[in-house]
N, C-alpha and C positions, 0 to 999 in steps of 0.2 A: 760652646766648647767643641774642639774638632775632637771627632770621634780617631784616634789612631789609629785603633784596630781593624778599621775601615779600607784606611790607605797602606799600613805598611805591615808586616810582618813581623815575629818576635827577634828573628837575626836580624832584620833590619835595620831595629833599633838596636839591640847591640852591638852592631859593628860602631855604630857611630860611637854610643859612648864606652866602648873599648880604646877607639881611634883619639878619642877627646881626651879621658884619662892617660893616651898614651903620648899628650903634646900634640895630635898630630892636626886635629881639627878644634876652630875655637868655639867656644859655647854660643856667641850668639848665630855662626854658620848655621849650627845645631837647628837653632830655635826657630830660624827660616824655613829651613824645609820640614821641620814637624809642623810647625804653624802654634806652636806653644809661646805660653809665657815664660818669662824668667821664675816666677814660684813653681812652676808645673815642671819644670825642667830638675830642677833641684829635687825636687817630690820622685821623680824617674829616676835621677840618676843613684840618689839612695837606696833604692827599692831595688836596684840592679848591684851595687856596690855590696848590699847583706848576701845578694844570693845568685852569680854572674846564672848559673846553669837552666835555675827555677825561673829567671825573670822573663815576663810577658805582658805584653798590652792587651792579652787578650779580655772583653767584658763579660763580665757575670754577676746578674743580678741578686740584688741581696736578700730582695724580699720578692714572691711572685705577683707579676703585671693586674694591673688592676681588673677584675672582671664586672660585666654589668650583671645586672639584677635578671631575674630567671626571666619577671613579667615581660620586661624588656625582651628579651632574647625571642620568649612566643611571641611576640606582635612583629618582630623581623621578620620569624618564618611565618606567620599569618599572611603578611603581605607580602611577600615575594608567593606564595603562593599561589596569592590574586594574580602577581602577573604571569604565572606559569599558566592558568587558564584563560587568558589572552592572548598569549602564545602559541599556546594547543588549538585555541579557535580558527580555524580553517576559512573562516567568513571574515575577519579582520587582517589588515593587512601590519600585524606587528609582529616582529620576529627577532625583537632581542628583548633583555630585561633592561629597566631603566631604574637604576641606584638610586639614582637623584632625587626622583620622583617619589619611592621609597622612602627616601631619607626628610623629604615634605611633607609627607603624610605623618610621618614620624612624630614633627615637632606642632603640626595642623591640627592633627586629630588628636593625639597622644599628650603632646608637651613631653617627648621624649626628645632630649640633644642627643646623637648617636651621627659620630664621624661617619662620613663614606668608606673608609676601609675599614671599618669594622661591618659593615655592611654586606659590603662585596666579599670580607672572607666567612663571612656566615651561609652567603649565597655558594661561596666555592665550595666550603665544607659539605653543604647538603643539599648539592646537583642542582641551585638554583645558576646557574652560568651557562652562558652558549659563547665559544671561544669567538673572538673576531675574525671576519673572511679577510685577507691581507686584498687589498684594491688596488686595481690597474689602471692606469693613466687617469689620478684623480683630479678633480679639477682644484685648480691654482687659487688658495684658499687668501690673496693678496686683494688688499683694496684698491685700486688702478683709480678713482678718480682722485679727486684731490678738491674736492666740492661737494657741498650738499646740492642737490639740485641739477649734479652733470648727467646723472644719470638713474631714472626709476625702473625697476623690474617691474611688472607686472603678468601675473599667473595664476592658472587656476588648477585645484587637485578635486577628482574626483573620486571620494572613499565612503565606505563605512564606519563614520564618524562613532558611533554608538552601537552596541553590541546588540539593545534592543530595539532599537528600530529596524523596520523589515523595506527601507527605504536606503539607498545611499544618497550621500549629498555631495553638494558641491565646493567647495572654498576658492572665496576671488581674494588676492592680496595683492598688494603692491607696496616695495621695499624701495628705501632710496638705497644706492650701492655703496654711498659715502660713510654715510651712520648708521646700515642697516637697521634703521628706525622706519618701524610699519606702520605704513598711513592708512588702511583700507585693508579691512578682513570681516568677511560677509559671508555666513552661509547660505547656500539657496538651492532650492531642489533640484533644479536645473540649469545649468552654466547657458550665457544667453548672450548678444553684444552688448546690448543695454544694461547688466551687472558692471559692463568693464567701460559702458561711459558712464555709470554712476560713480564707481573708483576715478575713473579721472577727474570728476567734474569734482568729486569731493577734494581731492587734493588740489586742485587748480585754485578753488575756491576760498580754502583755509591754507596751502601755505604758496602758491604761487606755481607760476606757469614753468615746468622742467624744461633743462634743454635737450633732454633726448629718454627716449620711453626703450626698452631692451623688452623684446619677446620672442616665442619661440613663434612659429609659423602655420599658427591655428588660424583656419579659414575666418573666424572671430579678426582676425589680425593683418591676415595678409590672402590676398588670391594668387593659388597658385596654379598654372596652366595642366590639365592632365587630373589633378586631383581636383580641384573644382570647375573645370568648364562642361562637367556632365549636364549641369544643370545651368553653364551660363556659354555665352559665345564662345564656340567652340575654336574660332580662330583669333581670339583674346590670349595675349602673353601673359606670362607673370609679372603682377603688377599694373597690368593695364586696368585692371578694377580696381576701384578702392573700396574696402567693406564700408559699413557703419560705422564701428570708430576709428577708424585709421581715417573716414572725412571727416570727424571732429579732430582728433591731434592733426590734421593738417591746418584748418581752419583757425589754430592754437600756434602753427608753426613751431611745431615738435617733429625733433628729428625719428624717426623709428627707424630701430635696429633687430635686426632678426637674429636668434640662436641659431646655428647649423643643425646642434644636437643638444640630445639633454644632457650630457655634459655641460655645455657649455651654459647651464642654467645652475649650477652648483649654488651660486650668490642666494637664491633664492628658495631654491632645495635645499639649503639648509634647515632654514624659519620653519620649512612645513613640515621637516620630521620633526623637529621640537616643539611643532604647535600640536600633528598627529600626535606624536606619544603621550603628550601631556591632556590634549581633550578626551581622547578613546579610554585611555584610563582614569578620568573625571565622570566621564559620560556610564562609563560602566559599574562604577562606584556608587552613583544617585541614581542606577537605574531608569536612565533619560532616553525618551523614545521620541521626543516632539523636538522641532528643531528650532524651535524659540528658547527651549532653554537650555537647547545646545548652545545658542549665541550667547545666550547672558553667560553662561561657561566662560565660551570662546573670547570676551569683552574682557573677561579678569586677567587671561593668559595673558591676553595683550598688553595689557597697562603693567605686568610682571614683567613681562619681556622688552618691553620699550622706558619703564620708568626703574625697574629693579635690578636687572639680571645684565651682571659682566659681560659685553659681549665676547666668544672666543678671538676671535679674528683681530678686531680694533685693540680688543681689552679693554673694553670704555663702554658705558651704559649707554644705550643707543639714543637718547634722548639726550643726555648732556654732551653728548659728540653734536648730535644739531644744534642746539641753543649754539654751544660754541663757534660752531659753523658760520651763525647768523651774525653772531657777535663781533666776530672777528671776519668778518667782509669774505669767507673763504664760500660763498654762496654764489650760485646760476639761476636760481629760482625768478623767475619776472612778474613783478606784479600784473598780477590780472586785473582789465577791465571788459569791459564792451565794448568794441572800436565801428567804428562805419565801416560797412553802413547799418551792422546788424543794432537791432535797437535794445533788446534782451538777452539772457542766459539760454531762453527757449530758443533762441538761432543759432547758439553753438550747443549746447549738449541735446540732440534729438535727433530724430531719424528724418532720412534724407528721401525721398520719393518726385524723380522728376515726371511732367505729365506736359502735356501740351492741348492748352485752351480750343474747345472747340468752336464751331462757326454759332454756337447757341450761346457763348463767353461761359461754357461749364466745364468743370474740370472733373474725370472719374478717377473713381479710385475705389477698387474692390465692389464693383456695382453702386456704388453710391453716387449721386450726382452731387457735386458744391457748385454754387453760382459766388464767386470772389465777387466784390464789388471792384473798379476799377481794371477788368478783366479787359484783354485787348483780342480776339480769336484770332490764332495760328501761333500766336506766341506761347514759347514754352516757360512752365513754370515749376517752380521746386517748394515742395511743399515741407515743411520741416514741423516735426509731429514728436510731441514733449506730454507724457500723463500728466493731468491735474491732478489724480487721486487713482483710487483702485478702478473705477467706472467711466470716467470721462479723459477725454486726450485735447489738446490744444491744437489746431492745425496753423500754422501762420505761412500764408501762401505770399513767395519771392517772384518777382520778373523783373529781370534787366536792374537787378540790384538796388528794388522800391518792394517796401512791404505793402503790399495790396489788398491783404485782408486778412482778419484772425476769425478762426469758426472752434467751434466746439462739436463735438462728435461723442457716442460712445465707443470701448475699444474695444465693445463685442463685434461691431460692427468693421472694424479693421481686421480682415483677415488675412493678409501679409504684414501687417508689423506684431511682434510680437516684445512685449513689455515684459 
């Protein structure tokens, strides 16, 4: 039913049925622009006819709005409470209150149903609110590919994940742009290159080879001249080195594309304030200080976030926007294999280390001597080094694009590569 008293005015409506009564406009003119029915019209125009002076659309309720139950009322302000000293914590990096999350706990823990505005005006009423900051040049919250597969973000946040932990951690995640459906979100103590060829290698693996990777310009990502030639050729341009994984997505034949600014990372900084607010007040909740059962945490968000939850942007659950994706041919994704000459997975996802054979057909590496079999001396070789486990590494030694020999090592004993 259109609310009248919303759109028009009490003269509003009686001019018209003044004008109507007076021949001058026909009823169903009327009934167009109130957006009534012919019964409701009738019902108005009686109700103005007994009393032209007294008549109004104004509403008022007959009996007073339903109120909830007291218990209910305390476990609103219980939690919003929680997250006020979340807010106040100086050590976490959360600074607004999250309703939503509220209203999960709510029906989680509780088996209370309790609307979001009834929520947020419990929160207004009793200074649980922090007004929104109005933002300037926000980034363009529009999905630009037109493919699952044209395009993956991949990024990492560095927070205090947990209120008790005296550690912060790291999160690796990577988004397709199309579905914003999250393949790859891993906590780890330490942000590393090999975190971000395990994310690829994971996606490559289970759903196929992207045509272009988007990141920002973390030396992880890209060499840039000035900020990393301290420690490398100093007369090396930007781009003249290629990290660790930027030689596996070549190796992949992935385009990489670099963010200028973090703006330009919005697609992706989305996920992680919604994956932040929702772990740090999980983590805070069970009192979680170990970052294994921060993951199992972080595993539930995921599967809520990619199998349950509306996305804003698409409007579509980020999982059945992919299926569909697949379904319907609207996909870039390439299946992966192993092509020549490489003979394993261990010759594309692994660290690259070139050396050159000595005149004894040995190859160093960190003080270590290897003897390859079929070693030729003076010739150079690239040695591509994959962990078997926590303790041991795989070395599989290349020359002139022949595998010449696979050795085992341990990776205490590597002390440039780092796992």
């Amino acid at each position: 039913m259109v609310q009248l008293h919303k759109k028009f005015t009490d003269d509003q409506v009686k001019q018209l049925f003044k004008r109507y009564l007076n021949k001058e406009l026909k009823r169903t003119y009327i009934q167009d622009i109130l957006e009534i029915k012919k019964r409701r019209f009738f019902e108005l125009l009686k109700k103005y006819r007994e009393n032209p002076d007294e008549f109004s659309i104004q509403y008022s309720r007959s009996k007073p709005t339903r109120k909830i139950p007291s218990r209910i009322e305390k476990t609103i302000l219980k939690e919003l409470s929680e997250e006020q000293k979340l807010i106040l914590d100086k050590d976490i990096n959360i600074n607004r209150y999250n309703y939503s999350h509220v209203k999960d706990i709510l029906k989680e823990e509780y088996n209370y149903s309790v609307s979001l505005p009834t929520i947020i005006s419990r929160a207004k009423s009793h200074g649980y609110y922090i007004k929104k900051k109005t933002r300037k040049n926000d980034h363009d919250r529009l999905v630009l590919t037109k493919n699952a597969g044209e395009l993956v973000q991949q990024d990492a946040s560095y927070h205090k994940f947990s209120p008790y932990s005296d550690k912060k951690w790291t999160l690796v995640t990577a988004l397709d742009d199309y579905s914003r459906f999250i393949f790859f979100a891993v906590l780890v103590e330490k942000e590393s290159s090999w975190q971000h060829i395990l994310a690829t290698e994971h996606i490559v693996l289970n759903y196929g080879i992207p045509l272009a990777y988007y990141t920002d310009s973390h030396s992880i990502f890209r060499f840039v001249q000035k900020r990393d030639s301290i420690w490398r050729n100093h007369y090396k341009l930007t781009d003249d080195v290629d990290p660790q994984w930027l030689q596996v997505v070549k190796d992949l034949n992935i385009e990489p594309i670099y963010a200028l600014s973090p703006q330009a990372k919005g697609k992706v900084e989305r996920p992680y304030r919604w994956i932040q607010d929702r772990l740090v007040r999980i983590c805070a909740r069970k009192n979680i200080t170990d970052i294994k059962q921060a993951q199992k945490e972080l595993n539930k968000l995921i599967r809520s976030y990619n199998y349950k939850w509306v996305h804003s942007t698409t409007e579509e659950i980020p999982n059945l926007r992919l299926q569909r994706a697949f379904n319907e041919n609207e996909n870039l994704f390439r299946e992966f294999s192993v092509e020549p000459p490489f003979k394993s997975t261990r010759d594309i996802f692994c660290f690259r280390v070139d050396r050159m054979i000595d005149s004894y057909r040995r190859v160093s590496l960190d003080n270590i001597k290897f003897e390859p079999r079929n070693a030729i001396p003076h010739k150079r070789v690239k040695l591509r080094i994959s962990p078997i486990n926590k303790t041991a590494a795989e070395i599989r030694f290349w020359c002139e694009k022949e595998l010449i020999d696979v050795q085992k090592t341990k990776i205490s004993n590597l002390k440039s590569v780092h796992f």
